[in-house]
C-alpha positions as CSV (number, residue, x, y, z in Angstrom):
1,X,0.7,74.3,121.3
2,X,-2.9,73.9,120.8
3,X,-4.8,73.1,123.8
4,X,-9.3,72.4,124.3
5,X,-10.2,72.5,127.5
6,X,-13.9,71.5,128.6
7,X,-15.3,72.8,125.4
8,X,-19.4,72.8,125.4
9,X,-21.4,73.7,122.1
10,X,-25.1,73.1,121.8
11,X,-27.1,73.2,118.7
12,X,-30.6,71.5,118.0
13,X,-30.3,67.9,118.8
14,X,-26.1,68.2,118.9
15,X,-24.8,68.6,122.2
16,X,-20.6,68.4,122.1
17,X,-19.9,68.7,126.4
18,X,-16.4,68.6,128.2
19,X,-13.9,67.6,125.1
20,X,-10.7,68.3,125.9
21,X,-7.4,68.3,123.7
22,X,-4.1,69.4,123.9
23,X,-1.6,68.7,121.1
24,X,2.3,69.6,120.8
25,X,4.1,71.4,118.0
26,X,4.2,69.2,115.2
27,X,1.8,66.8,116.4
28,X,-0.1,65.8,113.4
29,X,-3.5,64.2,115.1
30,X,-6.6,62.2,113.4
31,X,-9.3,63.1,114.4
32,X,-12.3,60.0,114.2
33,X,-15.7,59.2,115.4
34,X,-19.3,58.5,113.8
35,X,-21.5,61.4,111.2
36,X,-22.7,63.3,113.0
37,X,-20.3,63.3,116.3
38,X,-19.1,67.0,115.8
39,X,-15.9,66.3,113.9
40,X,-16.4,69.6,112.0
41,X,-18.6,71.4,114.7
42,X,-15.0,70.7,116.8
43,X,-12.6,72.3,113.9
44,X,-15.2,75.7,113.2
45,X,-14.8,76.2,117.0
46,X,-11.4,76.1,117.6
47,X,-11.1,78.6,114.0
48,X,-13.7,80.6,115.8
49,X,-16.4,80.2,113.2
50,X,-19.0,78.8,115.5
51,X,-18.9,80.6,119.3
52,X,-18.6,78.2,122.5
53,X,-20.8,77.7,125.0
54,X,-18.0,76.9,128.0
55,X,-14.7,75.7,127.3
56,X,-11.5,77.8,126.5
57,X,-9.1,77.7,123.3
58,X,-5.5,78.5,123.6
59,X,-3.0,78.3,121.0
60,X,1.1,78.6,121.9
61,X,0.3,79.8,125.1
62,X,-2.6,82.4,123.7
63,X,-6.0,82.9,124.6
64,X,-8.0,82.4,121.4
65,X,-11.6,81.8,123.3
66,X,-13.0,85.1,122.2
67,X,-10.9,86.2,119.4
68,X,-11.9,86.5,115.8
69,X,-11.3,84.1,112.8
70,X,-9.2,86.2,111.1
71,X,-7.0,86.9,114.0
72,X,-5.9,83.3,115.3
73,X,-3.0,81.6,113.7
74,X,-5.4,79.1,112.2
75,X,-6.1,77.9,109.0
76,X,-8.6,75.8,108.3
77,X,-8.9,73.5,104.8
78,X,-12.9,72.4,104.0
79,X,-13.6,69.2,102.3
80,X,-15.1,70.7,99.5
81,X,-12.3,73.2,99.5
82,X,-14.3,76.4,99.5
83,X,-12.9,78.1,96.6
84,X,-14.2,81.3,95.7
85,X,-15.4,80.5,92.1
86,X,-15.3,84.2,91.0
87,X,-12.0,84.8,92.0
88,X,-8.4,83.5,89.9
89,X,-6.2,81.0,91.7
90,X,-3.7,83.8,92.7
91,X,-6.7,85.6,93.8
92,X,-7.9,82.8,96.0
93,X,-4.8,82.7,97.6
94,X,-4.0,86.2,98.0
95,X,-7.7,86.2,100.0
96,X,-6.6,85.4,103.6
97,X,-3.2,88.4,103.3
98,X,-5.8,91.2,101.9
99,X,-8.0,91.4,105.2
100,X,-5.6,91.2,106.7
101,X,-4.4,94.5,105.0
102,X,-1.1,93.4,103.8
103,X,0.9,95.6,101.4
104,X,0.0,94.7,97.5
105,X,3.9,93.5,97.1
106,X,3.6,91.1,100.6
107,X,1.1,89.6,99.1
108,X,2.4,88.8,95.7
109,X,5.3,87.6,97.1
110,X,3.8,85.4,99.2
111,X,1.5,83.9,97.0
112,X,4.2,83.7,94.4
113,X,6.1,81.4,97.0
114,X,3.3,79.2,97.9
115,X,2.7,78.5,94.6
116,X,5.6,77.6,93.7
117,X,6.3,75.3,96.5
118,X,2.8,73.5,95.8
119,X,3.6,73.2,92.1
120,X,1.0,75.5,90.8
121,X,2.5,78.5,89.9
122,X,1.5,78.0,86.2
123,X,-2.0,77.9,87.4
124,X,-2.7,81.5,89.2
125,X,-4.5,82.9,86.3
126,X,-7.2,80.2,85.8
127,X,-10.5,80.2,87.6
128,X,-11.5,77.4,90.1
129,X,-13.6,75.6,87.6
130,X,-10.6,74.8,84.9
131,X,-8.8,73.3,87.8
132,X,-8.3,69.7,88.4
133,X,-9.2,68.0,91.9
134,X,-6.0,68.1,93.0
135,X,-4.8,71.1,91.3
136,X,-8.2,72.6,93.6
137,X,-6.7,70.9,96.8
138,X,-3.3,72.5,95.9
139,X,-5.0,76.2,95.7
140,X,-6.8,76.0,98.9
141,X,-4.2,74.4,101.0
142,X,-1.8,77.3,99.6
143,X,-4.3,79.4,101.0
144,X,-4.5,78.3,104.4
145,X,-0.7,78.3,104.7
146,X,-0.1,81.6,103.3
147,X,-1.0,83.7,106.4
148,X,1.3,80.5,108.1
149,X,-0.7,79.5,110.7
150,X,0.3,78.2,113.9
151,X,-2.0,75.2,113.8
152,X,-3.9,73.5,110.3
153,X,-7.5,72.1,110.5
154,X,-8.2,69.7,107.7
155,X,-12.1,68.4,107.2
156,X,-11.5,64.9,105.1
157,X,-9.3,66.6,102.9
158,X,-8.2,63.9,100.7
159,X,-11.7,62.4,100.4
160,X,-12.5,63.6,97.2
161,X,-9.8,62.6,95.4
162,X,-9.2,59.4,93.3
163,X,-6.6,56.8,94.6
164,X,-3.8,58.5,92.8
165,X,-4.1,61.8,94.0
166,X,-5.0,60.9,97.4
167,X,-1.3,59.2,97.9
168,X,0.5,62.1,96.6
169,X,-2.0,64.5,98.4
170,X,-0.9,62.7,101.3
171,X,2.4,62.9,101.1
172,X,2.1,66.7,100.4
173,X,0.1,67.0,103.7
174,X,3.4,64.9,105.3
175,X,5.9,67.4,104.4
176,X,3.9,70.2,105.5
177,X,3.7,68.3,109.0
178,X,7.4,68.6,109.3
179,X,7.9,72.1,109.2
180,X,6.7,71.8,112.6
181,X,2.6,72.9,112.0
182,X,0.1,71.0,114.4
183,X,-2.3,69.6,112.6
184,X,-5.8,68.3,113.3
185,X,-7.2,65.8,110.6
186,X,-10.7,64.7,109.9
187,X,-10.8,61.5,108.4
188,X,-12.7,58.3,108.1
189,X,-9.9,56.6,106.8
190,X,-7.4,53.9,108.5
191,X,-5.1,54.0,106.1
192,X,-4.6,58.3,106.5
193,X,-4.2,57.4,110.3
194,X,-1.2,55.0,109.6
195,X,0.1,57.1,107.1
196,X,0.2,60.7,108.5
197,X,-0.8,60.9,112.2
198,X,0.9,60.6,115.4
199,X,-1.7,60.6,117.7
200,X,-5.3,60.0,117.4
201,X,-8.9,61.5,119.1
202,X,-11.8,59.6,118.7
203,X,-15.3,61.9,119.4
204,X,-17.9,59.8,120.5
205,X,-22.0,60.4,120.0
């Protein structure tokens, strides 16, 4: 499904050279190593936010190497979650299906659905900054899966979040796993590693 191969990336003192992945459908991996290894620098490149240096990106059998962000079937959840503070919760979602030029009533359908099956529906007319952590979490993981990518980048996502919300944010993140998603996880955390993944990376300095 998603397979690195020899990926290079240089910039000022970081150097990530010859990392290689390949994961199955429905593989949910963690991802681990030391700050400052390229955890991050590794998820922008494979969403084609940061351009390689060598290396090639395929995705279900499709060369993604030199194609845009917004054309891979990628989504990609930040730590911080990236929210766009100006825009309502159904407008945050709607986001990823408006450039991508979908008609008005795809969208709102879509975003409808998502809500919904991430509880927060009720929610799609507040701003960002009413918005609980995990009612935050919620918003932006509904808008990486609306577009329903092929594979899901997640940078610590559950770091943030008190004890709590990380177990049922967890949980969440499991039953997105099994509607067959690959997913690549960030995390500094043992526990996430027994708890969600079946395989694990570890990037070294």
């Amino acid at each position: 499904m998603l397979v690195c191969k020899d990926l290079e990336y240089k910039v000022g003192n970081f150097h990530l050279k010859d990392f290689s992945l390949a994961l199955e459908k429905g593989d949910y991996c963690a991802l681990l190593g030391p700050s400052g290894s390229g955890k991050t620098v590794l998820l922008e490149l494979i969403a084609g936010l940061r351009t390689l240096k060598k290396g090639s990106v395929s995705i279900d059998g499709m060369d993604c190497t030199h194609m845009p962000p917004q054309h891979r079937p990628v989504g990609i959840l930040f730590q911080d979650y990236a929210l766009f503070p100006h825009m309502s919760v159904f407008d945050n979602i709607a986001w990823p299906l408006v450039i991508r030029g979908r008609k008005k009533q795809e969208i709102k359908e879509a975003v409808v659905d998502f809500a919904t099956d991430l509880d927060i529906e009720r929610h799609l007319a507040r701003m960002p900054e009413s918005l609980s952590g995990g009612e935050k979490q919620r918003v932006a993981l509904a808008r990486t899966l609306v577009i329903h990518p092929k594979v899901l980048l997640l940078d610590e996502p559950l770091s943030a979040l008190d004890a709590p919300l990380r177990d049922q944010s967890a949980l969440l993140l499991k039953k997105v796993s099994l509607t067959g998603i690959t997913i690549l996880h960030v995390t500094h955390d043992p526990a996430e590693v027994r708890i969600l993944a079946n395989r694990r990376v570890t990037i070294t300095l």
